[in-house]
C-alpha positions as CSV (number, residue, x, y, z in Angstrom):
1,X,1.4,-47.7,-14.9
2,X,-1.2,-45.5,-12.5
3,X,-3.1,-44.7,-15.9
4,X,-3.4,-48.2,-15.9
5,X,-4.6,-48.7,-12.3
6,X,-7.1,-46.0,-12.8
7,X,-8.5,-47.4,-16.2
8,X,-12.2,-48.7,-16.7
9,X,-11.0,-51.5,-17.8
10,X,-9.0,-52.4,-14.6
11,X,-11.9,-51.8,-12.3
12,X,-14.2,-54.1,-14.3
13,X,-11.7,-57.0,-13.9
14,X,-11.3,-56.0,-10.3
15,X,-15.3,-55.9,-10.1
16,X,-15.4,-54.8,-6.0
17,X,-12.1,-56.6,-5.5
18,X,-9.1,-55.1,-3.6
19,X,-7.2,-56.3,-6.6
20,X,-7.2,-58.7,-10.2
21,X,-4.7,-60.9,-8.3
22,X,-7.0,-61.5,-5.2
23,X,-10.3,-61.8,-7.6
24,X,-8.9,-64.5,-9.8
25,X,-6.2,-66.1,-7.4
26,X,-6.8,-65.1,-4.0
27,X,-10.2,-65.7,-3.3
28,X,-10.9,-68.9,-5.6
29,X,-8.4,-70.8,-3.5
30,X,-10.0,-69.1,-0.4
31,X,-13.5,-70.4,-1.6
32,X,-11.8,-73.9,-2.0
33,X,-10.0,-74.1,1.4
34,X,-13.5,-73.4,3.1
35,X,-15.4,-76.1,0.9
36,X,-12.8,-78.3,2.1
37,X,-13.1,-77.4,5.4
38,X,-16.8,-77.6,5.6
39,X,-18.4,-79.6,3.1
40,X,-15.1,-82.9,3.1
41,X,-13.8,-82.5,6.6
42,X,-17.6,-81.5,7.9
43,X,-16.1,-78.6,9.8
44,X,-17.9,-75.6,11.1
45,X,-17.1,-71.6,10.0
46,X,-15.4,-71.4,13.6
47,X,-13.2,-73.8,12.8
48,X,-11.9,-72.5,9.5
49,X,-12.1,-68.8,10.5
50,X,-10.1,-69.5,13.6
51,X,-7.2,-70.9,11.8
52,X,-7.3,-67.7,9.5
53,X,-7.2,-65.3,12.3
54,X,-4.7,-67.4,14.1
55,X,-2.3,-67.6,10.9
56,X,-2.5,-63.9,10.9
57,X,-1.4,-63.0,14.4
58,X,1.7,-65.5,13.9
59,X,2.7,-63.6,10.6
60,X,2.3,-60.4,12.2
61,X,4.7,-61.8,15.4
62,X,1.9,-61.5,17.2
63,X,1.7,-57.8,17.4
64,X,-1.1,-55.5,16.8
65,X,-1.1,-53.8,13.7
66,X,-2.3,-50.5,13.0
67,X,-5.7,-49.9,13.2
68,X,-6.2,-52.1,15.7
69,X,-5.4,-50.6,19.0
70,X,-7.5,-47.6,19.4
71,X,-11.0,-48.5,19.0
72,X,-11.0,-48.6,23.1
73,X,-12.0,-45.5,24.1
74,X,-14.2,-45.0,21.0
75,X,-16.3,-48.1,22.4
76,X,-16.4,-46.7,26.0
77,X,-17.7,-43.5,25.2
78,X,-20.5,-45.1,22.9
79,X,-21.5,-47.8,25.4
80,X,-21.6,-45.2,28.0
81,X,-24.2,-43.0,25.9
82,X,-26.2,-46.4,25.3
83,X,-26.5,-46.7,29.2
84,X,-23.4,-48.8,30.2
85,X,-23.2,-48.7,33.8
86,X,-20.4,-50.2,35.9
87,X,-22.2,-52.4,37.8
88,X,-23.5,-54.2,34.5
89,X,-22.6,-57.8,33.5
90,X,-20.6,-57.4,30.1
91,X,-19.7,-59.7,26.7
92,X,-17.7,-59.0,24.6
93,X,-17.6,-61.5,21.8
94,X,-15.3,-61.4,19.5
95,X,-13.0,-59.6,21.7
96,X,-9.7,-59.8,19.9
97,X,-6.7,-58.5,20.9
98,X,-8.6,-56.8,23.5
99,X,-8.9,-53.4,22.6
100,X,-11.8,-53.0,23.9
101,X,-11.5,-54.6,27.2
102,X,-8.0,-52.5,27.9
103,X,-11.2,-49.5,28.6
104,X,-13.7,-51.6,29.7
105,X,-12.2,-53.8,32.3
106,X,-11.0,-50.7,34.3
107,X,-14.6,-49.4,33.8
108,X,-16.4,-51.8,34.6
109,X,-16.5,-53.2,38.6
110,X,-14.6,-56.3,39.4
111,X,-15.3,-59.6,37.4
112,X,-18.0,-58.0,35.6
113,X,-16.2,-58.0,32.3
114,X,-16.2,-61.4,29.8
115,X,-14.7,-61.7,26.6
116,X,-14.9,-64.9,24.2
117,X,-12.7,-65.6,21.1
118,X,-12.4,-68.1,18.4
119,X,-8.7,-67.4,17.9
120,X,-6.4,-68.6,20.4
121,X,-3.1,-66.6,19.2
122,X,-5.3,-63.1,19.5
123,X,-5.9,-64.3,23.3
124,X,-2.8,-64.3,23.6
125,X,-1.9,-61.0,22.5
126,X,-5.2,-60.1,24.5
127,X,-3.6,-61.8,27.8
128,X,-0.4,-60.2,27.2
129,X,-1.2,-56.3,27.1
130,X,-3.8,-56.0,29.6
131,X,-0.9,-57.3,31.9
132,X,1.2,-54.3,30.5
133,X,-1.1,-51.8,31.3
134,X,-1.3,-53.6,34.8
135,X,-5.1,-54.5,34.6
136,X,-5.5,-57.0,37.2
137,X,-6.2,-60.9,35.6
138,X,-8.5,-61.3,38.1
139,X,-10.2,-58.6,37.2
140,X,-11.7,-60.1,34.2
141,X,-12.9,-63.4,32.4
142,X,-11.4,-64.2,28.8
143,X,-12.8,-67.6,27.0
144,X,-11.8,-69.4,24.5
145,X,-14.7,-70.5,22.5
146,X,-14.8,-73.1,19.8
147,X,-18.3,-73.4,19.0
148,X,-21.3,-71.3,18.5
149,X,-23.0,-74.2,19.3
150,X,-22.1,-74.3,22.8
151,X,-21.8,-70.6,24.0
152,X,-24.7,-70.8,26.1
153,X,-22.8,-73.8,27.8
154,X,-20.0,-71.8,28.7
155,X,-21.3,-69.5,31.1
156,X,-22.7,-70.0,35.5
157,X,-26.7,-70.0,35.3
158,X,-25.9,-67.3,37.5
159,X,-24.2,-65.1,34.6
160,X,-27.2,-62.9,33.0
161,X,-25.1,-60.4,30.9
162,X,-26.7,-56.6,30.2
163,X,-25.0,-56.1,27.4
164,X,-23.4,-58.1,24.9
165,X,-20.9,-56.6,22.5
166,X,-20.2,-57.5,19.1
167,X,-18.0,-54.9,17.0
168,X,-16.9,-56.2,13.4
169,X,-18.1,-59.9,14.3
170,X,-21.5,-60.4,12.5
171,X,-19.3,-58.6,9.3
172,X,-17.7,-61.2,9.2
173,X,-20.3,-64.6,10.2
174,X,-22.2,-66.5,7.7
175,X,-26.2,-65.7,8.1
176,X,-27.2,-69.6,9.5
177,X,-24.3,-69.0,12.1
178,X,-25.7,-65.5,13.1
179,X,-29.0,-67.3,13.8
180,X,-27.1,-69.9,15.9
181,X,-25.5,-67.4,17.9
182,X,-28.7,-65.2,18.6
183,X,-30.5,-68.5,19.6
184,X,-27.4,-69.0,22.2
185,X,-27.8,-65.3,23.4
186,X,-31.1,-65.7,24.7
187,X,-30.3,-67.9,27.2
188,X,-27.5,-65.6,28.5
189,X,-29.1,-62.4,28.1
190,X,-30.6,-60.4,31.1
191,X,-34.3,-59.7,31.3
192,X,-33.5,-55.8,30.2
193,X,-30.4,-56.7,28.4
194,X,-29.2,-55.7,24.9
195,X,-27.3,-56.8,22.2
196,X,-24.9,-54.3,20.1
197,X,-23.6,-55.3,17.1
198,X,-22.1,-53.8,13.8
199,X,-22.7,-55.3,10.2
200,X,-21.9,-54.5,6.7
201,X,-25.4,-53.4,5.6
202,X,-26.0,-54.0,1.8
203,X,-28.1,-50.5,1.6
204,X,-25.0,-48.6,2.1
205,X,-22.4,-50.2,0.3
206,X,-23.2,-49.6,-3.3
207,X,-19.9,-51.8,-3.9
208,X,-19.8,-55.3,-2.2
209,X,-16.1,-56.6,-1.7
210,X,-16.5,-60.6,-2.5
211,X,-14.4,-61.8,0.2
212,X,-14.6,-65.3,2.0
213,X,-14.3,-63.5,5.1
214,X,-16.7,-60.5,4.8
215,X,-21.1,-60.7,4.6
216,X,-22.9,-58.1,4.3
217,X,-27.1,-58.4,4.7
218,X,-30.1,-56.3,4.0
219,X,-32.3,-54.4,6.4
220,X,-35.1,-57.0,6.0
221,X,-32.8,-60.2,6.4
222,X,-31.5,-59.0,10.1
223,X,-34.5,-58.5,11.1
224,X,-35.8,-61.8,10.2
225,X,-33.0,-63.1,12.3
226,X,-34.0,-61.0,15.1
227,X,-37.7,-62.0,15.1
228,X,-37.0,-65.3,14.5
229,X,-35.0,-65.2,17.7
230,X,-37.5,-62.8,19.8
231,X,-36.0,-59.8,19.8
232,X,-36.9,-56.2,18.0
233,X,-34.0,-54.8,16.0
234,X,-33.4,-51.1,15.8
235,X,-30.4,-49.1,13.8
236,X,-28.1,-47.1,16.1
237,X,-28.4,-43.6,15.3
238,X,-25.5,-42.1,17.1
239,X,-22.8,-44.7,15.8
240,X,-20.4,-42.8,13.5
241,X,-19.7,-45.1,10.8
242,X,-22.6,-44.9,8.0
243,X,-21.2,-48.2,5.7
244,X,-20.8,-50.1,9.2
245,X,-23.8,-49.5,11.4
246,X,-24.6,-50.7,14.9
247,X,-27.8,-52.2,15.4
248,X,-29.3,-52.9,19.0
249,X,-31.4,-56.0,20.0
250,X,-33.9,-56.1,22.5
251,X,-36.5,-59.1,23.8
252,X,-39.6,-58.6,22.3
């Protein structure tokens, strides 16, 4: 049956699908559970994405699967060659399962680290093995945040962060809810501060994967978010990952 995996005809009806199943099953009834969420109950993406990610930590046992555990260190290193200093105020949203923060937190000086998630169960897990690598709770801030709407809300005035970290979030946020979020982030941004984020750039993916949970943008259209939002966007050259590239924001 490989022959038949491997045939043209296969990959037509898969057509930048994982598979025929997912094209004509999968991601129909995915498209109609997020109608239903947004367009009949008047929900936001938050909302419906949320429940995905928390659906998937509970089926998983809430344990990290692979892949997921060692992008710590890789983040460190870069954030270090960027100009990450201890003594800076740090976001990471979207933090997850806290991969990130398991090096940060430690690098970072007291308090100085703050993550924010939409999915309750991966704070969990997040909560749950910084405490087994005996990083000290009150060390660090994680938030649970159920509205981009609000995110500015969430923070002290007296919380200016210097860099804000977003790895594999904007992949997976609709374009009007990127434009909330940057909207938010100037009010919590310090004067010098920058924004670091990843997205699936449509210039280097020659095959775009129709997911409900995956958007990828051009060039031009981040950078109208970014002007429209006051900041000047610039492409990361020194992040590894050609299909996935970093892009850094600073105030005009």
């Amino acid at each position: 049956m490989m022959w038949l995996k491997n045939s043209p005809l296969f990959n037509y009806l898969r057509s930048g699908h994982d598979s025929i199943r997912y094209k004509f099953f999968y991601y129909p009834l995915d498209k109609l559970k997020l109608f239903f969420y947004t367009k009949i109950l008047n929900k936001s993406w938050v909302d419906f994405y949320s429940k995905r990610l928390d659906k998937f930590v509970i089926e998983n046992n809430y344990q990290i699967i692979k892949g997921y555990d060692d992008w710590g260190v890789k983040d460190l290193e870069f954030l270090k060659q960027n100009g990450l200093k201890p003594e800076n105020f740090f976001l990471d949203f979207g933090c997850g399962f806290g991969r990130s923060g398991i090096e940060l937190i430690p690098y970072l000086n007291k308090k100085n680290y703050y993550g924010l998630e939409i999915s309750r169960a991966r704070l969990e897990v997040a909560k749950k093995i910084l405490n087994s690598k005996n990083i000290d709770q009150n060390n660090y801030t994680l938030v649970y945040n159920n509205s981009n709407l609000n995110i500015s809300k969430i923070f002290s005035e007296n919380v200016k962060f210097d860099f804000i970290y977003l790895n594999s979030v904007f992949t997976h946020t609709p374009y009007k809810d990127i434009d909330i979020i940057l909207n938010q982030f100037t009010e919590i941004l310090s004067k010098n501060g920058k924004i670091i984020f990843s997205a699936l750039l449509k210039e280097r993916n020659l095959k775009i994967k129709k997911t409900i949970k995956d958007y990828y943008y051009t060039y031009d259209e981040l950078d109208e978010l970014a002007k429209k939002n006051g900041f000047n966007l610039e492409i990361m050259k020194d992040w590894p990952v050609h299909r996935t590239p970093m892009f850094k924001l600073k105030r005009v």
